[in-house]
MARTORTOR-201584 format. One record per residue: residue number from 1; y, x, z of N, C-alpha, C in turn. Coordinates in Angstrom, 2 decimals. Example, Ala and Ser with C-alpha at 12.3 -4.5 7.8 and 13.67 -1.06 7.14 Angstrom:
// MARTORTOR-201584
+-----+---------+---------+---------+---------+---------+---------+---------+---------+---------+
| num |    n.py |    n.px |    n.pz |   ca.py |   ca.px |   ca.pz |    c.py |    c.px |    c.pz |
+-----+---------+---------+---------+---------+---------+---------+---------+---------+---------+
|   1 |   -5.69 |   13.19 |    7.80 |   -4.50 |   12.30 |    7.80 |   -3.30 |   13.20 |    7.80 |
|   2 |   -2.25 |   12.85 |    7.08 |   -1.06 |   13.67 |    7.14 |    0.03 |   12.90 |    7.87 |
+-----+---------+---------+---------+---------+---------+---------+---------+---------+---------+
//
This chain:
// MARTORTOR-201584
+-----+---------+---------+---------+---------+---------+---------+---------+---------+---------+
| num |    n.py |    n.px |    n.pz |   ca.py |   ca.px |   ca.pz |    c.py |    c.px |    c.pz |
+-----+---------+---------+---------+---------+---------+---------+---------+---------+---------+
|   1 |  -80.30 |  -51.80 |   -9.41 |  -79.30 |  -51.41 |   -8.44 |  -77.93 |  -51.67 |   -9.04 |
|   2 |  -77.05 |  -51.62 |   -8.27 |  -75.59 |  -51.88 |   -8.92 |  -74.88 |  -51.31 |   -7.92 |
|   3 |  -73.38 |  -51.44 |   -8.33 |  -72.59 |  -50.33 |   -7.60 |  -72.20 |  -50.10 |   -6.16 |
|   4 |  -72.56 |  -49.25 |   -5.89 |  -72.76 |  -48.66 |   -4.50 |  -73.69 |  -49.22 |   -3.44 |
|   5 |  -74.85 |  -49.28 |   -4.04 |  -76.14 |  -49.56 |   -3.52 |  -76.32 |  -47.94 |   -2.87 |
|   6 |  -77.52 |  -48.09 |   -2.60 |  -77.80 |  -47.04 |   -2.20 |  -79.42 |  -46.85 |   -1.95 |
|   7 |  -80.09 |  -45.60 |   -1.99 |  -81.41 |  -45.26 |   -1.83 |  -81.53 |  -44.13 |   -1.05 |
|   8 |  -82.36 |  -44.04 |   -0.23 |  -81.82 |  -42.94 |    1.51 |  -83.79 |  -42.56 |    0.88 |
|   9 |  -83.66 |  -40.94 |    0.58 |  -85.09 |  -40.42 |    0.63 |  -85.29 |  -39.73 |    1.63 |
|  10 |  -86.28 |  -38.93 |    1.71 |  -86.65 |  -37.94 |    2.78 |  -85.88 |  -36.57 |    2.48 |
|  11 |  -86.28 |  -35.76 |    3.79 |  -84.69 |  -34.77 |    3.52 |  -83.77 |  -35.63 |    3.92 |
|  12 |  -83.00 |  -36.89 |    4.17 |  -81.93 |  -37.11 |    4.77 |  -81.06 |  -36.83 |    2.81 |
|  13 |  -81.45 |  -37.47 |    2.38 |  -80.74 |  -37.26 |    0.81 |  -80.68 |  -39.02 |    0.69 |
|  14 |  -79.22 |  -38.84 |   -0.33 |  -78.97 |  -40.46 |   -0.35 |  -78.61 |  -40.29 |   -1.78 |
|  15 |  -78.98 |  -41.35 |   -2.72 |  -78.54 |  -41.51 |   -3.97 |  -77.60 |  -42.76 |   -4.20 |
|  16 |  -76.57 |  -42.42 |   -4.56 |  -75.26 |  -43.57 |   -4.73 |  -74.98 |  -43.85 |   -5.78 |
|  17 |  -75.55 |  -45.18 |   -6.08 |  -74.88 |  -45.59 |   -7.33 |  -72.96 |  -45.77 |   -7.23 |
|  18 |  -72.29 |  -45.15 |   -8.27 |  -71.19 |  -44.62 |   -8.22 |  -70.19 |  -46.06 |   -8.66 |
|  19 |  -70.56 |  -46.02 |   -9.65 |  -70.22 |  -47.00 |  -10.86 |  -71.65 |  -47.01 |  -11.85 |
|  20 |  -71.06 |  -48.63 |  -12.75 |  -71.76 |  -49.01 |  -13.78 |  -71.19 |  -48.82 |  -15.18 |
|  21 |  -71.20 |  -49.06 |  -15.94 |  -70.42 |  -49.22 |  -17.32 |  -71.23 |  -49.45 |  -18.12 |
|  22 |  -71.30 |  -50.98 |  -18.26 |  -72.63 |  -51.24 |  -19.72 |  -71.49 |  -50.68 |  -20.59 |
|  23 |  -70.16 |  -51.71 |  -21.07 |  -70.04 |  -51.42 |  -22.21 |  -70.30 |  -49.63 |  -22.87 |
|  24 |  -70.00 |  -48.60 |  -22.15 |  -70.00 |  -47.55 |  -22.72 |  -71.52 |  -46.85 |  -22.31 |
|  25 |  -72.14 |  -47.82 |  -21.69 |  -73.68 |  -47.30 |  -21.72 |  -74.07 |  -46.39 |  -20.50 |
|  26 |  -73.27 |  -46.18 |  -19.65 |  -73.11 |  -44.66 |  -18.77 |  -73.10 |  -45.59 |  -17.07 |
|  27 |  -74.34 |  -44.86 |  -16.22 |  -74.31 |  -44.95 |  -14.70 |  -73.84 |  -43.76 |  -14.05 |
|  28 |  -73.05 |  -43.85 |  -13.36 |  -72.47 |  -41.93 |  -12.19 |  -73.47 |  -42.28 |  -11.26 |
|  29 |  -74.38 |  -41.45 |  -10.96 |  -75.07 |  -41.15 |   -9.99 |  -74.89 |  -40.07 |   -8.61 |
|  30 |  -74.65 |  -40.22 |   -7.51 |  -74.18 |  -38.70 |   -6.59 |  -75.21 |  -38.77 |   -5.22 |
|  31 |  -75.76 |  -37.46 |   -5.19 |  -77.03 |  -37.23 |   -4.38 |  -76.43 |  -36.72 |   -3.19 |
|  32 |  -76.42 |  -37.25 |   -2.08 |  -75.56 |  -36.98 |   -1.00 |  -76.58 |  -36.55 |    0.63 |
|  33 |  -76.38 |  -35.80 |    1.00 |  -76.68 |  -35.66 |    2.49 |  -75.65 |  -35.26 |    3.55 |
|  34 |  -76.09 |  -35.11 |    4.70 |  -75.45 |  -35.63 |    5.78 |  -74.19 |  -34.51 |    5.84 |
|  35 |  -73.79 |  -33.50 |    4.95 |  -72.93 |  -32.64 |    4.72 |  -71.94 |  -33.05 |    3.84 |
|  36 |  -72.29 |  -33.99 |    2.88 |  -71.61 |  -34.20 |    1.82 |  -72.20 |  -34.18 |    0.59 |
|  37 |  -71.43 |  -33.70 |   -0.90 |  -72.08 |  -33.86 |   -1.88 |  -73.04 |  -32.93 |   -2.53 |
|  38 |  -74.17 |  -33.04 |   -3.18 |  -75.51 |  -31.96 |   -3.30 |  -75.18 |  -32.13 |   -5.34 |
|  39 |  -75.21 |  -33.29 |   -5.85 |  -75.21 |  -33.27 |   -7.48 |  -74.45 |  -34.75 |   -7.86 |
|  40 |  -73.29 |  -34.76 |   -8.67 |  -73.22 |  -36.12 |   -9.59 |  -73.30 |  -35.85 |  -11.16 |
|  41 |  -73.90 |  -36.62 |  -11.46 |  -74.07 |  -36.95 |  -12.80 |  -73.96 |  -38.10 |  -13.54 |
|  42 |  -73.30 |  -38.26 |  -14.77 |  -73.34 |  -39.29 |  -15.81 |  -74.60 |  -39.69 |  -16.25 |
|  43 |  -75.07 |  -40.30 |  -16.25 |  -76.53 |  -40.63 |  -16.93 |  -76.43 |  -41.98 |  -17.98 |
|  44 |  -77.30 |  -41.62 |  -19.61 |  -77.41 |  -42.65 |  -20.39 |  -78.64 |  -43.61 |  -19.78 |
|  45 |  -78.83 |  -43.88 |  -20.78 |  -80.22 |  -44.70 |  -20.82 |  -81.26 |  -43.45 |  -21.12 |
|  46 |  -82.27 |  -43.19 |  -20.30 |  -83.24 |  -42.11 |  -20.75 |  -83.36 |  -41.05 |  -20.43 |
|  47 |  -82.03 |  -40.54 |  -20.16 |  -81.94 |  -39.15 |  -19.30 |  -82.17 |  -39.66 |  -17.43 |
|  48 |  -82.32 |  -38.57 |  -17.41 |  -83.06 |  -38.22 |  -16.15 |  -82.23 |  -37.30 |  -15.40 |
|  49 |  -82.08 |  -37.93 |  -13.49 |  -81.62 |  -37.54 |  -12.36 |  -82.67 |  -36.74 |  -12.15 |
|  50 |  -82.48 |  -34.96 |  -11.74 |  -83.23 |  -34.70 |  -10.87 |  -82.67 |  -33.43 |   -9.82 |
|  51 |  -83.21 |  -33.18 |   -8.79 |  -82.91 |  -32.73 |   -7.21 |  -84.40 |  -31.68 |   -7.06 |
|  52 |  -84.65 |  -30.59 |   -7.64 |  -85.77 |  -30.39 |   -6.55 |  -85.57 |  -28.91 |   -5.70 |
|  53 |  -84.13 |  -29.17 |   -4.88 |  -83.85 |  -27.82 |   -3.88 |  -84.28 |  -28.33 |   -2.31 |
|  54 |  -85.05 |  -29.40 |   -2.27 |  -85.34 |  -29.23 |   -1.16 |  -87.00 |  -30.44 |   -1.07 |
|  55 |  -87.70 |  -30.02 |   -0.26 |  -88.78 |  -30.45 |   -0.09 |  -89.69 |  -30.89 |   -1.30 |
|  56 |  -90.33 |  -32.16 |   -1.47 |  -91.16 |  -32.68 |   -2.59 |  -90.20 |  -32.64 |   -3.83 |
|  57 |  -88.73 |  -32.88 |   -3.62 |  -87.53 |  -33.10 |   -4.54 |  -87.26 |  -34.57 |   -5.18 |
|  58 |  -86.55 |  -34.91 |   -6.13 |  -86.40 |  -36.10 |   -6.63 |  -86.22 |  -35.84 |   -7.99 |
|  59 |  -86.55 |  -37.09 |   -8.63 |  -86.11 |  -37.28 |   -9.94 |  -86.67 |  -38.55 |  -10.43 |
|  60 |  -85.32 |  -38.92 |  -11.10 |  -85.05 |  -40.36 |  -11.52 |  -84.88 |  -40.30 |  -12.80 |
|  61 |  -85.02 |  -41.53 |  -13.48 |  -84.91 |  -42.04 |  -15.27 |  -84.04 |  -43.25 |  -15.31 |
|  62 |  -83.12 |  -43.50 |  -15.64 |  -82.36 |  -44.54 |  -16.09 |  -83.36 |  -45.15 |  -17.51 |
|  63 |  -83.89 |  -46.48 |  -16.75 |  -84.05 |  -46.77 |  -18.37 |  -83.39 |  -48.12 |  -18.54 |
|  64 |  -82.93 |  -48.73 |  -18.09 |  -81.93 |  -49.58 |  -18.15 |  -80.60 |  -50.01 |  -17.86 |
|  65 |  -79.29 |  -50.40 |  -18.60 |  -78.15 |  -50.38 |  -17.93 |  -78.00 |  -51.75 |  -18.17 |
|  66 |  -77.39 |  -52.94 |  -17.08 |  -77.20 |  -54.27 |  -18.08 |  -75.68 |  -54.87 |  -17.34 |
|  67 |  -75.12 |  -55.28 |  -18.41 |  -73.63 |  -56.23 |  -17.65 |  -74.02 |  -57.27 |  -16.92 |
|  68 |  -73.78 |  -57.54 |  -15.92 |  -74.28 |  -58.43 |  -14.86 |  -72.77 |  -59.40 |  -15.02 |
|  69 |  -72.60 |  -60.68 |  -14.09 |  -71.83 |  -61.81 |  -13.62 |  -70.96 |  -60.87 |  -12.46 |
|  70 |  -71.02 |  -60.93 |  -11.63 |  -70.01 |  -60.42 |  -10.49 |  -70.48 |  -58.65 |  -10.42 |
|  71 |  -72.03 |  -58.15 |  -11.06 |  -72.00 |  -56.84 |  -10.63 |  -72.97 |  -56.42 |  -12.27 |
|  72 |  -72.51 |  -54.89 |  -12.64 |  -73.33 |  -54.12 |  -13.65 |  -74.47 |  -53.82 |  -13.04 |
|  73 |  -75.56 |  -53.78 |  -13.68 |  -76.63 |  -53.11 |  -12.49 |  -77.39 |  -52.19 |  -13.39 |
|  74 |  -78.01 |  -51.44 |  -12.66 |  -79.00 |  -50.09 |  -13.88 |  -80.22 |  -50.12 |  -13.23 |
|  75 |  -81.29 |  -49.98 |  -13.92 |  -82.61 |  -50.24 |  -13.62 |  -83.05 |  -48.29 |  -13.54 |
|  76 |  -83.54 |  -47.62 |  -12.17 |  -83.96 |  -46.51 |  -12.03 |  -85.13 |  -46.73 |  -12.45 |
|  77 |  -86.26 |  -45.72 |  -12.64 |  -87.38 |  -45.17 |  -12.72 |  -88.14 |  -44.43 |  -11.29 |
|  78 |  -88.30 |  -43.93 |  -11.15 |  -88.68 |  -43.39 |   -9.68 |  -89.94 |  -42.63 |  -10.06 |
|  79 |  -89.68 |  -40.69 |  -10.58 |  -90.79 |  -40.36 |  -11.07 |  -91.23 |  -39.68 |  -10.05 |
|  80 |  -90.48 |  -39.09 |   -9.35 |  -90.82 |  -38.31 |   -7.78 |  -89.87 |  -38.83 |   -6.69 |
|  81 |  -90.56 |  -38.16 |   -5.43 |  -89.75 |  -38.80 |   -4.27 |  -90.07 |  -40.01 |   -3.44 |
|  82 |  -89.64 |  -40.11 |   -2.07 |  -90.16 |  -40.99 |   -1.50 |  -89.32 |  -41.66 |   -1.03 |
|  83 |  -89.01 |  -43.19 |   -1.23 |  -87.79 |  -43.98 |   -1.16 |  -87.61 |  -44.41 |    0.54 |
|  84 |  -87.32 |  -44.14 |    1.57 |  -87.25 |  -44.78 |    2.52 |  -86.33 |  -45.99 |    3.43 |
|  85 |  -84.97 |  -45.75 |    2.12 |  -84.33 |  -47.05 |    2.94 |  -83.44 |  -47.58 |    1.60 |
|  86 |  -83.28 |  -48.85 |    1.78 |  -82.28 |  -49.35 |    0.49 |  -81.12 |  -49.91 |    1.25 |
|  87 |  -79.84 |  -49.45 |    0.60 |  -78.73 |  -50.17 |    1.69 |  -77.52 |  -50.30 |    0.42 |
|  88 |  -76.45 |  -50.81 |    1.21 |  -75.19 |  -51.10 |    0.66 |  -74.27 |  -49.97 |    1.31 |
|  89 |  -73.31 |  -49.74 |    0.85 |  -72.58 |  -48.87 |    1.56 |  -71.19 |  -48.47 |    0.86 |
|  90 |  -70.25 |  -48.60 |    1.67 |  -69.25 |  -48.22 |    1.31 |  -68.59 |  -46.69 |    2.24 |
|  91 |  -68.07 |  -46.17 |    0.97 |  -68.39 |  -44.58 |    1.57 |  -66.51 |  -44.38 |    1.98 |
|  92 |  -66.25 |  -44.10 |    3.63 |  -65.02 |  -43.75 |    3.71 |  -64.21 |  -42.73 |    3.09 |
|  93 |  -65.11 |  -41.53 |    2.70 |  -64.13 |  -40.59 |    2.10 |  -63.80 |  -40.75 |    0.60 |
|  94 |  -64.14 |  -42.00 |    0.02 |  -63.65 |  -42.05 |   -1.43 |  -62.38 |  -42.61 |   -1.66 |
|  95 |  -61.49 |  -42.02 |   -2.25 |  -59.96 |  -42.15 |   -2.81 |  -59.87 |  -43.45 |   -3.45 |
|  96 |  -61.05 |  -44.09 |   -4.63 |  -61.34 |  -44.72 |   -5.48 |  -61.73 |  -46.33 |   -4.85 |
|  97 |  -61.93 |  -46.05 |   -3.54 |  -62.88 |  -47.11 |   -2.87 |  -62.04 |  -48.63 |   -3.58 |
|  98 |  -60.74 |  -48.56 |   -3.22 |  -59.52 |  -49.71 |   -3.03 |  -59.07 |  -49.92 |   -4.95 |
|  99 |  -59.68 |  -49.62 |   -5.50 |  -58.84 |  -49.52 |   -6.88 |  -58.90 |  -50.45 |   -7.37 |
| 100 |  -59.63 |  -51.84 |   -7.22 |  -59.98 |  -52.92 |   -8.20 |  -59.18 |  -54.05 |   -7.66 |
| 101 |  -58.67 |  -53.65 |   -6.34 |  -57.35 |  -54.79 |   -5.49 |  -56.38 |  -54.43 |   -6.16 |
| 102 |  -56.06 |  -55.58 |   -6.19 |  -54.52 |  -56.13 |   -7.00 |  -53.42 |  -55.53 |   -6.04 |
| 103 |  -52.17 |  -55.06 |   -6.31 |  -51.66 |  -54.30 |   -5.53 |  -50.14 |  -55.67 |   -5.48 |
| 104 |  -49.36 |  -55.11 |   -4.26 |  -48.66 |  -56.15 |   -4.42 |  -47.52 |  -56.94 |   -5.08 |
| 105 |  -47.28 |  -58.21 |   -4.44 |  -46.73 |  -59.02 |   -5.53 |  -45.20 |  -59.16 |   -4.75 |
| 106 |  -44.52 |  -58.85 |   -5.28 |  -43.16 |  -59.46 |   -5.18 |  -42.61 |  -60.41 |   -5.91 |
| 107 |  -40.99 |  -60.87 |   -5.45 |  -40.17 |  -61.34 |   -5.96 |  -39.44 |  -60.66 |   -7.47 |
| 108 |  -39.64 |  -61.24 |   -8.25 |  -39.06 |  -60.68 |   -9.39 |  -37.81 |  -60.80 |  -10.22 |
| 109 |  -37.65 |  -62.20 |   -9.48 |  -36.45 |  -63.17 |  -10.09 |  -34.91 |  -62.33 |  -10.33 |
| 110 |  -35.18 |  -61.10 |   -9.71 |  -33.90 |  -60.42 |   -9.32 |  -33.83 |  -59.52 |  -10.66 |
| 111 |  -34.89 |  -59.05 |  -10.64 |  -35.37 |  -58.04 |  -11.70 |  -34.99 |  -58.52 |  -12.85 |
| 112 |  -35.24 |  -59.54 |  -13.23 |  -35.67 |  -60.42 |  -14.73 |  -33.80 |  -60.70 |  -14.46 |
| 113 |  -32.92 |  -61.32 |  -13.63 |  -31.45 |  -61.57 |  -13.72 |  -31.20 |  -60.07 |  -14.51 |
| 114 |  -31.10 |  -59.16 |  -13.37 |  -30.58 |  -57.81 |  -13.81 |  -30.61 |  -57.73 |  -15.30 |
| 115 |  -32.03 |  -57.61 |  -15.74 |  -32.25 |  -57.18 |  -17.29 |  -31.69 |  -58.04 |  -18.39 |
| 116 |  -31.36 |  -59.48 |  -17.84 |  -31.02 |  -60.77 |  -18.57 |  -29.51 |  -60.02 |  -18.66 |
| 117 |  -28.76 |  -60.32 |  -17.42 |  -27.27 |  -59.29 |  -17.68 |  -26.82 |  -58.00 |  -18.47 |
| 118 |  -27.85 |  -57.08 |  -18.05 |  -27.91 |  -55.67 |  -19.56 |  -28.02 |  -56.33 |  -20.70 |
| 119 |  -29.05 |  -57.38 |  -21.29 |  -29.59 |  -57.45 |  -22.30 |  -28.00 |  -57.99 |  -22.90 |
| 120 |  -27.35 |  -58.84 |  -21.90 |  -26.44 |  -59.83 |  -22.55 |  -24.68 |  -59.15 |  -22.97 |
| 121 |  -24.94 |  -58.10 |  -21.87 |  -23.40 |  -57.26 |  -22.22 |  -23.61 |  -56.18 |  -23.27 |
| 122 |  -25.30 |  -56.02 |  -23.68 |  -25.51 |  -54.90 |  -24.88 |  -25.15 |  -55.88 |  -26.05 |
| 123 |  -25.65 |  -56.86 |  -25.92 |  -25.36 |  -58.10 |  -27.61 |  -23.53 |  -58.20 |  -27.58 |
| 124 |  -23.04 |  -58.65 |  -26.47 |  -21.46 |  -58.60 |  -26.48 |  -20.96 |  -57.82 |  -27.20 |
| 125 |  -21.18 |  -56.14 |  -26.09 |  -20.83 |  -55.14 |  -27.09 |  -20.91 |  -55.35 |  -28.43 |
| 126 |  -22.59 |  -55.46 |  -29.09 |  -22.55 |  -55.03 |  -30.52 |  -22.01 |  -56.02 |  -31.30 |
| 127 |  -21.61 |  -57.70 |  -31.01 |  -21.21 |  -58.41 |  -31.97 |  -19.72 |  -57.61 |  -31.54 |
| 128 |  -19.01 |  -57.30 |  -30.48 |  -17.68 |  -56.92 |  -30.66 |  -17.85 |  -55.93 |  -31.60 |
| 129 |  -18.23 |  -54.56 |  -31.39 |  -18.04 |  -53.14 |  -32.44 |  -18.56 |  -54.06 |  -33.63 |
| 130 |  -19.15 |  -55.01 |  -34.37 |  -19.45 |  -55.88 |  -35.73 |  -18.37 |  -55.93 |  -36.03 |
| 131 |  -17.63 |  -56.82 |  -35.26 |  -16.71 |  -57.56 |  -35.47 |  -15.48 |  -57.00 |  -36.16 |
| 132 |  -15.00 |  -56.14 |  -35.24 |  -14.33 |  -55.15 |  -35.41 |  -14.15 |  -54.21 |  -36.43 |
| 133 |  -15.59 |  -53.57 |  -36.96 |  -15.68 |  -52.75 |  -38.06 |  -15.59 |  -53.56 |  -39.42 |
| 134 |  -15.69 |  -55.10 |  -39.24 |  -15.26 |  -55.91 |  -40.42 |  -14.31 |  -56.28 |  -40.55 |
| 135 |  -13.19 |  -56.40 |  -39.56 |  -11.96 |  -56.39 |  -39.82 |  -11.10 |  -55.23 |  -40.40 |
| 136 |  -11.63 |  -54.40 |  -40.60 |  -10.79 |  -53.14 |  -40.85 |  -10.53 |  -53.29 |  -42.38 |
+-----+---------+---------+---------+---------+---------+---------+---------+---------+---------+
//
Protein backbone atom coordinates (compact mmCIF):
# COMPACT_ATOMS: atom_id res chain seq x y z
CA UNK A 1 0.00 0.00 0.00
CA UNK A 2 1.27 3.54 -0.22
CA UNK A 3 0.01 6.81 0.72
CA UNK A 4 -3.47 7.26 1.07
CA UNK A 5 -4.61 4.05 -0.18
CA UNK A 6 -7.06 2.79 1.63
CA UNK A 7 -8.72 -0.60 3.09
CA UNK A 8 -12.71 -0.31 3.94
CA UNK A 9 -13.45 -3.51 6.57
CA UNK A 10 -16.63 -4.54 8.02
CA UNK A 11 -18.16 -2.29 10.67
CA UNK A 12 -17.91 0.49 8.05
CA UNK A 13 -14.05 0.99 9.46
CA UNK A 14 -11.47 2.35 6.97
CA UNK A 15 -7.70 2.10 7.40
CA UNK A 16 -5.64 5.07 5.82
CA UNK A 17 -2.45 4.89 4.97
CA UNK A 18 -1.35 8.43 6.25
CA UNK A 19 2.12 8.80 5.08
CA UNK A 20 5.27 6.68 4.34
CA UNK A 21 8.80 7.39 5.53
CA UNK A 22 11.35 4.69 4.57
CA UNK A 23 14.13 6.82 5.40
CA UNK A 24 13.12 7.00 9.15
CA UNK A 25 11.47 3.56 8.97
CA UNK A 26 7.89 4.78 10.27
CA UNK A 27 4.09 4.26 8.41
CA UNK A 28 0.99 6.68 10.24
CA UNK A 29 -1.76 4.53 10.10
CA UNK A 30 -5.62 6.12 11.05
CA UNK A 31 -8.70 3.78 11.52
CA UNK A 32 -11.59 5.80 10.46
CA UNK A 33 -15.46 5.36 10.32
CA UNK A 34 -18.24 7.12 9.08
CA UNK A 35 -17.97 9.61 12.28
CA UNK A 36 -14.51 10.33 11.97
CA UNK A 37 -11.37 9.27 13.70
CA UNK A 38 -11.42 5.77 15.98
CA UNK A 39 -7.07 5.29 16.39
CA UNK A 40 -3.72 6.72 14.60
CA UNK A 41 -0.64 5.30 15.07
CA UNK A 42 3.12 5.37 14.07
CA UNK A 43 4.07 1.96 13.24
CA UNK A 44 7.83 0.39 12.71
CA UNK A 45 8.50 -2.57 10.96
CA UNK A 46 6.91 -5.36 13.30
CA UNK A 47 4.70 -3.67 15.48
CA UNK A 48 1.29 -4.19 15.11
CA UNK A 49 -2.16 -2.10 14.28
CA UNK A 50 -4.88 -3.25 16.31
CA UNK A 51 -8.89 -2.21 16.71
CA UNK A 52 -10.89 -4.77 18.60
CA UNK A 53 -13.95 -2.28 19.95
CA UNK A 54 -16.15 -3.38 17.59
CA UNK A 55 -17.26 -6.66 16.02
CA UNK A 56 -14.56 -9.55 14.90
CA UNK A 57 -11.99 -6.33 15.31
CA UNK A 58 -8.75 -5.75 13.36
CA UNK A 59 -5.25 -6.09 13.55
CA UNK A 60 -2.44 -5.50 11.33
CA UNK A 61 1.62 -6.09 11.23
CA UNK A 62 3.77 -3.87 9.27
CA UNK A 63 6.39 -6.05 8.08
CA UNK A 64 7.64 -4.10 5.42
CA UNK A 65 8.42 -0.39 4.62
CA UNK A 66 10.21 0.29 1.11
CA UNK A 67 11.20 3.75 -0.84
CA UNK A 68 9.40 3.44 -3.95
CA UNK A 69 10.00 5.86 -7.53
CA UNK A 70 6.95 8.25 -7.44
CA UNK A 71 5.35 6.49 -4.10
CA UNK A 72 6.81 4.84 -0.43
CA UNK A 73 4.80 1.85 0.01
CA UNK A 74 4.48 -0.53 3.32
CA UNK A 75 3.66 -4.05 3.05
CA UNK A 76 0.56 -4.88 5.87
CA UNK A 77 0.07 -8.29 7.33
CA UNK A 78 -3.61 -8.95 7.79
CA UNK A 79 -3.88 -11.07 11.11
CA UNK A 80 -7.65 -10.42 11.72
CA UNK A 81 -10.45 -8.81 9.92
CA UNK A 82 -12.20 -8.89 6.83
CA UNK A 83 -10.95 -6.68 3.96
CA UNK A 84 -13.89 -5.58 1.81
CA UNK A 85 -12.88 -2.78 -0.42
CA UNK A 86 -9.42 -1.32 -1.59
CA UNK A 87 -9.56 2.33 -2.77
CA UNK A 88 -7.64 5.59 -3.21
CA UNK A 89 -8.85 8.44 -1.46
CA UNK A 90 -8.28 11.71 -0.75
CA UNK A 91 -9.75 12.82 2.52
CA UNK A 92 -11.41 16.55 2.49
CA UNK A 93 -11.00 17.35 6.03
CA UNK A 94 -7.16 17.15 6.06
CA UNK A 95 -5.21 20.54 6.52
CA UNK A 96 -2.05 18.58 5.18
CA UNK A 97 -3.78 17.36 1.95
CA UNK A 98 -2.04 20.48 -0.35
CA UNK A 99 1.50 20.51 1.32
CA UNK A 100 3.79 18.96 -1.32
CA UNK A 101 2.51 21.89 -4.08
CA UNK A 102 4.89 24.34 -4.70
CA UNK A 103 3.37 27.51 -3.55
CA UNK A 104 3.60 30.54 -5.66
CA UNK A 105 6.05 32.07 -7.86
CA UNK A 106 6.54 35.62 -8.38
CA UNK A 107 8.49 38.32 -9.78
CA UNK A 108 11.54 38.88 -7.84
CA UNK A 109 13.59 41.18 -9.85
CA UNK A 110 12.30 43.98 -7.58
CA UNK A 111 13.29 42.28 -4.48
CA UNK A 112 16.90 41.34 -5.50
CA UNK A 113 17.17 45.59 -6.92
CA UNK A 114 15.97 46.65 -3.40
CA UNK A 115 18.59 44.48 -1.49
CA UNK A 116 21.34 45.26 -4.30
CA UNK A 117 20.63 49.18 -3.25
CA UNK A 118 20.84 48.46 0.81
CA UNK A 119 23.70 46.24 0.21
CA UNK A 120 25.40 49.15 -1.86
CA UNK A 121 24.66 52.35 0.41
CA UNK A 122 25.79 49.98 3.60
CA UNK A 123 29.52 49.47 1.70
CA UNK A 124 29.38 53.47 0.84
CA UNK A 125 28.72 54.19 4.27
CA UNK A 126 31.48 51.94 5.68
CA UNK A 127 34.33 52.81 3.13
CA UNK A 128 33.20 56.59 4.03
CA UNK A 129 33.31 56.18 8.20
CA UNK A 130 37.09 54.07 6.94
CA UNK A 131 37.98 56.70 5.32
CA UNK A 132 37.43 59.20 7.54
CA UNK A 133 38.67 57.58 10.76
CA UNK A 134 42.10 57.41 8.76
CA UNK A 135 42.32 60.72 8.12
CA UNK A 136 42.22 61.90 11.53
Amino acid sequence: MSTRECLTFADNLTLIVMDVEPGAGVVWLELRDGHGLLKSSILKTGESFAFDERGEGLNLTVTRIYAGGERDLVDLDLESGEILKRSFQELPDDPYQNRDRPGQSGDSSLLNWGLAIVMVLVLAAWVYFVARSKGR
